[in-house]
Steps between C-alpha positions, in 0.01 A plus 500: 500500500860471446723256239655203602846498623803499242717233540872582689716302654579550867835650562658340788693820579189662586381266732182435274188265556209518310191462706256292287227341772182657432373406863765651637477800331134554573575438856782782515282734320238451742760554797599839324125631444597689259223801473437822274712776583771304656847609389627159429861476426650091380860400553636296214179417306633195271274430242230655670314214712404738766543805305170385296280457782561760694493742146147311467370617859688907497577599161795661622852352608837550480746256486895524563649269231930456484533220184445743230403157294206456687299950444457427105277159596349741791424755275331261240299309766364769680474810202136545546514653836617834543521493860817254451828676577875271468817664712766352342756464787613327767273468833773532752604855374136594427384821684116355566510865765529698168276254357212579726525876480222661642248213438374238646732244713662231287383119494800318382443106447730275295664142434841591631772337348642322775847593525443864540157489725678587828717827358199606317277489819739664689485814249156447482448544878728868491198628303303600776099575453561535145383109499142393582557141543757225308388141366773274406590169349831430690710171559340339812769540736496857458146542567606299876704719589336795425171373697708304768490569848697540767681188597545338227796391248311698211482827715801698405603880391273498208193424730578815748542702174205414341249480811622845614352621172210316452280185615579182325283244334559226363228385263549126318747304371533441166661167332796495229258365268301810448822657345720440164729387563452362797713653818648240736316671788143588618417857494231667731288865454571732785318790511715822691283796619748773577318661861321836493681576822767299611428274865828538589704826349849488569677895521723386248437235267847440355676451861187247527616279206875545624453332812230216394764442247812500762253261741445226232884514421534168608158382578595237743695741717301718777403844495796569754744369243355616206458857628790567698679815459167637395238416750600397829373222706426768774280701216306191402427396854368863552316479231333162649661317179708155624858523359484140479235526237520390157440720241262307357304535793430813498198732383523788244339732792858371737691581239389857441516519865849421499550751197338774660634522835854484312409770257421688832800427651713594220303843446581570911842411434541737138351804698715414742813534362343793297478667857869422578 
């Protein structure tokens, strides 16, 4: 069993609410399943309202804690397991690749303060099959788009990135009230399961991101406009892709398609001109 929580006030800087509903946080646990063995790594633990639980079901977790005020009340609250480990840090410059090691995969779950949840996915999704799976308390909105599809006014850059990586669910929502203080916003648990092999590899990831990030330049604009001087209309058509298209409209596996026939092209054209 572990001490209650100290007392601290949230720090507004760090985006902090303290979950408090214990429904809520029986229901996430559940979601999680939390077993022996697992290598369970928590994002910004708080005062500890999932960090007990899932402590209570493992024995073992690590946490990755940046408000310094918060590891002595950690320490204290959770002393009499020796399986607890605090990285003192910040989560968007952690390493969780060096973290893993040779062991097991990661399972990273947290209550993500909301103003860095998107960044902090985003390095989280560059760490390959050194994560298992990824539970997360995030601001509803952001749990749309990541589970939107295509079509709609939530499907956007941040949907192709994440559903390239992994599949997307999104869990519950839960209500401001199960926080203090209370957020103006509901959040939602999504849970991200990065794909053993990916459904749709592109040749070269980081010319992938380029263009799904040159097509949603102006979201109301086609793929013609948004594209041009990159991909032709001539390409797209080729590639059985209407220029006319929105790029909200399209799948991840169209835009890999578009990525890989012009990371062929451009390979052609290098060798090429190595020739010459």
């Amino acid at each position: 069993m572990s001490q209650a929580p100290l007392q601290h006030r949230a720090r507004k800087r760090f985006g902090q609410n303290f979950l408090r509903d214990l429904g809520i946080i029986s229901r996430i646990i559940r979601a999680i399943g939390p077993a022996k063995g697992d290598r369970l790594i928590e994002i910004g633990p708080g005062q500890g309202a999932l960090t007990a639980p899932l402590l209570e079901a493992t024995g073992e977790l690590e946490v990755v804690e940046l408000d310094r005020d918060l590891i002595p009340g950690l320490r204290v609250q959770f002393f009499n397991y020796p399986g607890f480990v605090i990285h003192e840090g910040d989560a968007l410059k952690f390493d969780f690749k060096a973290l893993k090691g040779d062991g097991p995969a990661l399972r990273v779950v947290g209550n993500l303060p909301y103003n860095i949840s998107t960044p902090l996915i985003v390095h989280l999704l560059g760490m390959g099959t050194a994560i298992r799976d990824m539970h997360f308390m995030l601001q509803k909105e952001v749990v749309e788009r990541l589970a939107a599809e295509p079509g709609g006014t939530d499907y956007g850059r941040f949907t192709v990135m994440a559903q390239y990586y992994c599949q997307v669910e999104q869990l519950f929502i839960v209500p401001p009230e199960a926080f203090v203080p209370r957020p103006k916003v509901d959040s939602a648990i999504v849970r991200l399961t990065p794909f053993d092999t990916l459904p749709h590899p592109a040749s070269d990831p980081a010319l992938l991101f380029e263009l799904v990030k040159l097509a949603f330049g102006q979201r109301r604009k086609t793929l013609r406009n948004n594209l041009k001087g990159r991909v032709s209309s001539e390409t797209l058509e080729a590639l059985e892709i209407d220029p006319g298209r929105r790029p909200q409209t399209l799948t991840v596996a169209e835009y890999v398609k578009i990525a890989n026939h012009v990371a062929q092209a451009e390979a052609l054209e290098a060798e090429r001109g190595e020739q010459g």
